[in-house]
C-alpha positions as CSV (number, residue, x, y, z in Angstrom):
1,X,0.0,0.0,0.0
2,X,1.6,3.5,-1.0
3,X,1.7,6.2,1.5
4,X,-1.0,8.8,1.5
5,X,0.3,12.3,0.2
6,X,1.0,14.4,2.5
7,X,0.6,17.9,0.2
8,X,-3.4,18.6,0.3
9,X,-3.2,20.8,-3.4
10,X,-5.0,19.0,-5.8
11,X,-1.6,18.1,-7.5
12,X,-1.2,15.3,-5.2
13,X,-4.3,13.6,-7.0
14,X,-3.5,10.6,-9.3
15,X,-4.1,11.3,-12.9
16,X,-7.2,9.0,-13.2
17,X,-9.0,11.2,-10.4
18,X,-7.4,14.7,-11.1
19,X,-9.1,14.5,-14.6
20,X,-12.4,13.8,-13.1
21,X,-12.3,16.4,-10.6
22,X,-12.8,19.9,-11.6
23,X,-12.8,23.3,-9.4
24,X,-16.4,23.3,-10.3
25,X,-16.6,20.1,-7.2
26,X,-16.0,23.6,-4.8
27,X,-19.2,25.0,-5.9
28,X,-21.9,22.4,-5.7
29,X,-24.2,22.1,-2.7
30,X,-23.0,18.7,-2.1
31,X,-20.3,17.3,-0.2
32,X,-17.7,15.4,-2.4
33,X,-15.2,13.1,-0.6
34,X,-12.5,11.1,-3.1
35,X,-10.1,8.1,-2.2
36,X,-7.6,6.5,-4.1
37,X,-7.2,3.1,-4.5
38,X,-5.1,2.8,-1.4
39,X,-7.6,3.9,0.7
40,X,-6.2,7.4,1.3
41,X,-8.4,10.7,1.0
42,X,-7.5,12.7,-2.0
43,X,-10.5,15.3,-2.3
44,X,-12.6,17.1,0.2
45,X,-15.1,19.5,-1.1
46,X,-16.5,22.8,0.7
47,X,-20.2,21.3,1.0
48,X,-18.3,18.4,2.7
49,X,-16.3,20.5,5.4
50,X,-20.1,22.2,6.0
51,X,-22.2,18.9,6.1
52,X,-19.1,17.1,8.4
53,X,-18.1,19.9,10.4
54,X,-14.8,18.9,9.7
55,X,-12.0,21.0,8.1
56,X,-10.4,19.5,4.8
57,X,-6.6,19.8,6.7
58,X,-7.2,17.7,8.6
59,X,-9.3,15.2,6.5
60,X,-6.7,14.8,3.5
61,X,-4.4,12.4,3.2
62,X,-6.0,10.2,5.8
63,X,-7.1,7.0,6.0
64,X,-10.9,6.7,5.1
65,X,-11.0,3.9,8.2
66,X,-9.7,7.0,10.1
67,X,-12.1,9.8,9.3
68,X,-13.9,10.8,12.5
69,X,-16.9,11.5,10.8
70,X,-17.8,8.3,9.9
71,X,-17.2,6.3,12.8
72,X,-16.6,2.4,12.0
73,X,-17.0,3.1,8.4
74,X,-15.1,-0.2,7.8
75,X,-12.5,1.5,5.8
76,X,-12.1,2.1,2.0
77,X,-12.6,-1.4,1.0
78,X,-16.4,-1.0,2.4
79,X,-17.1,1.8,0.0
80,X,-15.3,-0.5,-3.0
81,X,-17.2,-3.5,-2.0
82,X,-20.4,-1.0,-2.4
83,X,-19.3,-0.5,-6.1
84,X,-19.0,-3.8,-6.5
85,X,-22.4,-4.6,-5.0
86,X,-24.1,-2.5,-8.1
87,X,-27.2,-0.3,-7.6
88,X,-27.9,-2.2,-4.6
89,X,-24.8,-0.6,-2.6
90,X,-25.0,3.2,-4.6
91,X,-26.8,4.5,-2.0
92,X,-26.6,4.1,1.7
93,X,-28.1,6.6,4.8
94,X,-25.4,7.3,7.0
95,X,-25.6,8.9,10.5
96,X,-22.3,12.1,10.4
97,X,-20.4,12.9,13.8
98,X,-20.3,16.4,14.0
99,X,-18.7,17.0,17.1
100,X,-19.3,17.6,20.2
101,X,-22.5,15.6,20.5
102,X,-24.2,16.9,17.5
103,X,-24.4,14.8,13.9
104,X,-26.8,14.4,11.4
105,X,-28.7,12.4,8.8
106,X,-26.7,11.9,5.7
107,X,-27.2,10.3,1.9
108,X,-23.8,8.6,0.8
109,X,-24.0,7.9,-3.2
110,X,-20.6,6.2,-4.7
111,X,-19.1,5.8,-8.0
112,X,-16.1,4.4,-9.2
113,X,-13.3,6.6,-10.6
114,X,-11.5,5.2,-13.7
115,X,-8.8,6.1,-16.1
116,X,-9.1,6.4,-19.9
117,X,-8.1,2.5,-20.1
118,X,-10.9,1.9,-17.7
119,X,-8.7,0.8,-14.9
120,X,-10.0,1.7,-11.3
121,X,-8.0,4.7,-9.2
122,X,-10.5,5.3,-7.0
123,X,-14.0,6.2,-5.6
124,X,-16.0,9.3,-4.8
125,X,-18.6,9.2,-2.2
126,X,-21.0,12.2,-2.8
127,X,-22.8,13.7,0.3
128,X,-26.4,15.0,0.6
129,X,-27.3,16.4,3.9
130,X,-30.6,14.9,5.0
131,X,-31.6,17.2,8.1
132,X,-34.0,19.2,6.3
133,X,-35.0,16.7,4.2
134,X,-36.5,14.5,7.0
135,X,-37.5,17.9,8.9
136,X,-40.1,18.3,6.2
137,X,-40.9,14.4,6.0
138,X,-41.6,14.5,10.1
139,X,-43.7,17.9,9.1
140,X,-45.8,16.3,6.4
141,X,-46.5,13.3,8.6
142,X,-47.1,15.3,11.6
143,X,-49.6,17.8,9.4
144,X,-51.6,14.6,8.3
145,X,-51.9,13.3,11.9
146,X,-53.1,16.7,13.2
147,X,-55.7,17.6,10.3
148,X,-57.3,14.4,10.9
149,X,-57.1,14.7,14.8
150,X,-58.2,18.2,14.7
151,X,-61.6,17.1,12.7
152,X,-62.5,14.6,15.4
153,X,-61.1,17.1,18.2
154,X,-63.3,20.1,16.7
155,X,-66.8,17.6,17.1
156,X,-65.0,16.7,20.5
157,X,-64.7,19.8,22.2
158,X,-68.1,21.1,20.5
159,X,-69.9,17.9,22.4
160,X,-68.2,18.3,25.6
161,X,-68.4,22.2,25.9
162,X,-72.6,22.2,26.9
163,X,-72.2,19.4,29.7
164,X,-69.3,21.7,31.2
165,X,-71.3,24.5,31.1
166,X,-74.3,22.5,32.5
167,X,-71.7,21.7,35.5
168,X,-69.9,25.0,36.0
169,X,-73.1,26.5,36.2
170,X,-74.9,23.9,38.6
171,X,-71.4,24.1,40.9
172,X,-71.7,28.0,40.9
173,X,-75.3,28.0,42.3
174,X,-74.3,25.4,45.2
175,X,-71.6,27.7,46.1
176,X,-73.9,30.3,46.4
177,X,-76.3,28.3,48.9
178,X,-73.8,27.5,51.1
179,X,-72.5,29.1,54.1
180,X,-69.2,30.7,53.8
181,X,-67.8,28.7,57.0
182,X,-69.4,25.3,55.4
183,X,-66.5,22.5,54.8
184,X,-67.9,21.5,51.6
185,X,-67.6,25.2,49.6
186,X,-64.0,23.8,49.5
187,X,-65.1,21.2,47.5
188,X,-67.3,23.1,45.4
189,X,-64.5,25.6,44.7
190,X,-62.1,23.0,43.3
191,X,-65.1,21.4,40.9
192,X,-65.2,25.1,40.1
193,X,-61.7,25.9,39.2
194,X,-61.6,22.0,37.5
195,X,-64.2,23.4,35.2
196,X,-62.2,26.6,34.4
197,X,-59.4,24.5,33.5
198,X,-61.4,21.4,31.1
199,X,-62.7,25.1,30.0
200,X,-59.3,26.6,28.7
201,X,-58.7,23.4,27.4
202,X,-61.4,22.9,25.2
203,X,-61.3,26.8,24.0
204,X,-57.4,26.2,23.4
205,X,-58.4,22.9,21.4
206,X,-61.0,24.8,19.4
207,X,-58.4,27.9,18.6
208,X,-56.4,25.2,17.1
209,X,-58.2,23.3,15.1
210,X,-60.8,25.8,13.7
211,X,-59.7,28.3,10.5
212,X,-57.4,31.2,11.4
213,X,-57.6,34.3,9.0
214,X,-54.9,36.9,10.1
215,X,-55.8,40.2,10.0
216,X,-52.3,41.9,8.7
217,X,-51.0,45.4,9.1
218,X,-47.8,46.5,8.8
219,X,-46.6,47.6,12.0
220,X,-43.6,48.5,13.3
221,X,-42.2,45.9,15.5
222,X,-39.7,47.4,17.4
223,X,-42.2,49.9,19.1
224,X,-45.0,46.3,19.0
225,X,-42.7,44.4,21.0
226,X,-41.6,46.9,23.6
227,X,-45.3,47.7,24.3
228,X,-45.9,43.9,25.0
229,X,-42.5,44.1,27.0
230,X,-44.2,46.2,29.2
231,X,-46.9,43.8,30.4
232,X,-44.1,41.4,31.2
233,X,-42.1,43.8,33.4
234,X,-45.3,44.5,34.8
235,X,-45.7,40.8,35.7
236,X,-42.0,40.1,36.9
237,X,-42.2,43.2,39.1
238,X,-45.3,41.6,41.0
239,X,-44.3,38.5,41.1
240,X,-40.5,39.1,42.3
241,X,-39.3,37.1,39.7
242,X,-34.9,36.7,39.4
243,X,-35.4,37.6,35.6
244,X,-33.9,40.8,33.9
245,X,-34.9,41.7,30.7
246,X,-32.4,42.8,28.4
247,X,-33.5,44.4,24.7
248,X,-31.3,44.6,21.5
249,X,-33.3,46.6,19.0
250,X,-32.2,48.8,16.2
251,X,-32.5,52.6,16.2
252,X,-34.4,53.1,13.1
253,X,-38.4,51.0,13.4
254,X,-38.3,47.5,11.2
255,X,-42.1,47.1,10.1
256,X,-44.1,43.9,8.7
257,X,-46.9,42.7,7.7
258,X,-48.5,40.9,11.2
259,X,-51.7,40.5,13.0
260,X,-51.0,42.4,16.3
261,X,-54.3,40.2,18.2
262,X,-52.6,36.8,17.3
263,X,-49.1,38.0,17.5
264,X,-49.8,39.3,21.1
265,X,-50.9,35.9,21.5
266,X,-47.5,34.8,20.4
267,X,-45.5,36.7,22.3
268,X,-47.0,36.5,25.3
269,X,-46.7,32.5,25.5
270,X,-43.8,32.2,24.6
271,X,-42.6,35.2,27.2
272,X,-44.3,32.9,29.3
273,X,-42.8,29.8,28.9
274,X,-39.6,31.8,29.2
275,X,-40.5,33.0,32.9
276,X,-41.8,29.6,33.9
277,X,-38.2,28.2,32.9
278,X,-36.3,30.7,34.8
279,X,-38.6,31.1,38.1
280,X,-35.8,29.0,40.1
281,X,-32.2,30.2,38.7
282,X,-33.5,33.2,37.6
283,X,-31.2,35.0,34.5
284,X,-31.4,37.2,31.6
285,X,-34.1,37.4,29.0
286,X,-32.9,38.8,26.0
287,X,-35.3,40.2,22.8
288,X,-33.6,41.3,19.9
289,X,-35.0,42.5,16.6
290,X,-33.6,42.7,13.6
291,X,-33.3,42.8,9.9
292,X,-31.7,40.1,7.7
293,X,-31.4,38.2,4.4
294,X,-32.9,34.8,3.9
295,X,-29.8,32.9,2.2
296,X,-27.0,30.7,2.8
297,X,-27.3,27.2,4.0
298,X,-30.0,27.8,6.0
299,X,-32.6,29.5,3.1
300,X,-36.2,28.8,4.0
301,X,-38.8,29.1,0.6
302,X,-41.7,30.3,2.5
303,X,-40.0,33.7,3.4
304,X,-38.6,36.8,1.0
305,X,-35.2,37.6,0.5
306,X,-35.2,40.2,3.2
307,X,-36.8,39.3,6.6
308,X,-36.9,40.2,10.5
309,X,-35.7,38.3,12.8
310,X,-37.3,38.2,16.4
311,X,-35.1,36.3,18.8
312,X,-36.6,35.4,22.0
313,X,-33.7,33.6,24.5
314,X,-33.9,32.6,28.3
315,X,-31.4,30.9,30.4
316,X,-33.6,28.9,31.8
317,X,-33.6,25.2,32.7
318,X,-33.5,24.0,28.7
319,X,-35.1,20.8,27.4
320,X,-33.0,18.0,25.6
321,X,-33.2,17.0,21.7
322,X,-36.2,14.7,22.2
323,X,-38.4,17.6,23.8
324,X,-37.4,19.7,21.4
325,X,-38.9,17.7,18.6
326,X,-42.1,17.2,20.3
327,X,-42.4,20.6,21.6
328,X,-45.1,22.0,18.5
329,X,-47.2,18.5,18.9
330,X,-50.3,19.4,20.3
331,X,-51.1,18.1,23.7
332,X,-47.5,17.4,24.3
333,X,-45.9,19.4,27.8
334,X,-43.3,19.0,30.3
335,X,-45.3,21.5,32.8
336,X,-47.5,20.0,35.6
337,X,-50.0,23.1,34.7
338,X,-49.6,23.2,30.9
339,X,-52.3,21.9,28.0
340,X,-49.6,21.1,25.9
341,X,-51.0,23.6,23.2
342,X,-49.8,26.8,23.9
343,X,-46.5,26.3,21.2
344,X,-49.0,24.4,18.8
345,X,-51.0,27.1,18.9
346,X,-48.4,29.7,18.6
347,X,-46.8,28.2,15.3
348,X,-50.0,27.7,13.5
349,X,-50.6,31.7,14.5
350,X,-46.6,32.8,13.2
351,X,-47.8,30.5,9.8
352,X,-50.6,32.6,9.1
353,X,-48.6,35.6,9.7
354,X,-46.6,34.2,6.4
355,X,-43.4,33.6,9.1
356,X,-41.5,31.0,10.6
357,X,-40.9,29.9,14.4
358,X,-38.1,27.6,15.1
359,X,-36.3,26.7,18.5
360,X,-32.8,25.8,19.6
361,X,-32.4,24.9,23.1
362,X,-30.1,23.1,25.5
363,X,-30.6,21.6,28.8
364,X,-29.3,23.9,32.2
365,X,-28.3,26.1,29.6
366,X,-31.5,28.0,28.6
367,X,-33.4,28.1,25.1
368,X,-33.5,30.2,21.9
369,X,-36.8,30.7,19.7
370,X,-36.8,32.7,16.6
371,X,-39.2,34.1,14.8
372,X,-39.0,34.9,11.5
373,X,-41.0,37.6,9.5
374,X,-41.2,39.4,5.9
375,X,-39.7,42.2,6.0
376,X,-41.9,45.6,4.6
377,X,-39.6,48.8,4.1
């Protein structure tokens, strides 16, 4: 077996592969990893440094058993033996180590690399990162589930709502007839409150699943989100709560096109959720506005080129990878008090506001959701 070159300019490349691989492999979204026929990496693409995490220094010349990335790959002679196999072997989901915990869902597509007298110098293996990909497969899936569960939950809460009323009412009039130092008006408080709450359920269930139609106006959201700010501060004032809040807004006013009813709505549960999560340790809350372009890696269809970004970040008690998924699903809540579809709620609200929500969050460290909005100069 020759040793693997130790320059990383594409001169090292053997003839067979340096023919095949043009500067053009910098510029395509996907990641492009090449190995010669002794197993040794020869070619590292951009897209593959961004879909690995892993800079191309210290991927070339390595063994492709070695790469950290792809942890018991098997070596080179796995990715031949795929060739070999035929379209059977091409194409093969991969899970990528990122680093530091983090990694993601990856297609791996080979092809043999071969000279002009057909003899084989080596393989590529061509990258497609599958993250958003299955994002929008979980969405779709998720969208079917909750259109057919919101149908029967709709006729649900419709059916339920009279017999709760019947009850709340009846409860009301017996606290009424009793004496105020009678034992059971105890008891016919907490049937009362218990009603309240099946109440805000069902109302919460019924917001959900029945037609929004947003009302938009531009407005300027700088001077919005201070006003609903000021609620907040009224709130963390009264109850003594260990939270600052810290704003980052631009001097000039950043206006789109919103429904300020549902987006107070928005605001206020998330805001919310943010105090709940800091009520013991306490911390910063930090709101920032501003204006950016929708591009890059991270490009979302749905939204214009230019956009506002409302970032909404606590250092609260955080909630691992698997709550994080689950957070949007209706019904679905980690608070003792919760419904479970306050977030549901809130993201069906931002969608017909023509935005996007999305959260980052780690645990004991504190969570991020932002919000993104067309922009309207």
């Amino acid at each position: 077996m020759s040793p693997c070159p130790d320059d990383t300019d594409t001169q090292a490349l053997p003839t067979g592969v340096e023919h095949c691989m043009s500067t053009a492999l910098e510029n395509i979204a996907g990641g492009v990893l090449a190995v010669d026929t002794d197993g040794c990496v020869v070619l590292f693409n951009r897209a593959a440094e961004r879909i690995t995490g892993h800079e191309r220094g210290n991927v070339l010349g390595r063994s492709y058993g070695e790469l950290p990335f792809f942890p018991g790959n098997g070596g080179a002679g796995a990715l031949f033996e795929r060739i070999a196999a035929g379209p059977a072997g091409e194409r093969q989901e991969k899970r990528i180590n990122r680093g530091e915990g983090a990694s993601c869902p990856a297609e791996s597509l080979v092809r043999s690399v071969r000279n002009g007298e057909g003899e084989l110098v080596g393989a590529l293996e061509i990258l497609t990162d599958l993250s958003a990909i299955n994002e929008l497969r979980e969405e779709v899936s998720r969208s079917r589930t909750l259109s057919a569960l919101g149908e029967m939950s709709a006729n649900v809460a419709h059916e339920i709502r009279n017999p709760l009323g019947s009850i709340g009412g009846f409860a009301a009039l017996l606290e009424r007839d009793l004496d105020d130092d009678d034992p059971r008006r105890n008891l016919v408080k907490k049937i009362i409150e218990g009603v309240a709450s099946l109440d805000k359920i069902v109302t919460n269930l019924l917001i959900y699943t029945r037609p929004l139609k947003a009302d938009l106006r531009q407005t300027d959201l700088t001077q919005y989100v201070n006003e609903v700010l000021a609620y907040l501060e009224v709130e963390i004032e009264s109850r003594t709560l260990p939270v600052q809040i810290m704003r980052d807004f631009p001097d000039g006013a950043l206006s789109s096109r919103i429904d300020p009813s549902l987006m107070q709505q928005v605001l206020l549960n998330i805001l919310q959720n943010a105090l709940h999560a800091m009520r013991d340790k306490g911390g910063c809350l930090t709101i920032s506005i501003s204006r950016c372009r929708n591009g890059g890696g991270h490009r979302i269809d749905s939204l214009p080129e230019e956009t506002i970004k409302l970032l909404i970040q606590d250092e609260g008690v955080g909630m691992s990878e698997e709550v994080r998924r689950k957070i949007f699903n209706p019904f679905f809540t980690t608070r003792e008090d919760g419904t479970g579809l306050g977030l549901a709620i809130s993201k069906k609200m931002i969608q017909e506001q023509n935005g996007v929500i999305q959260v980052d969050s780690r645990q004991n460290v504190g969570t991020k959701i932002t919000i993104l909005l067309p922009y309207c100069p």
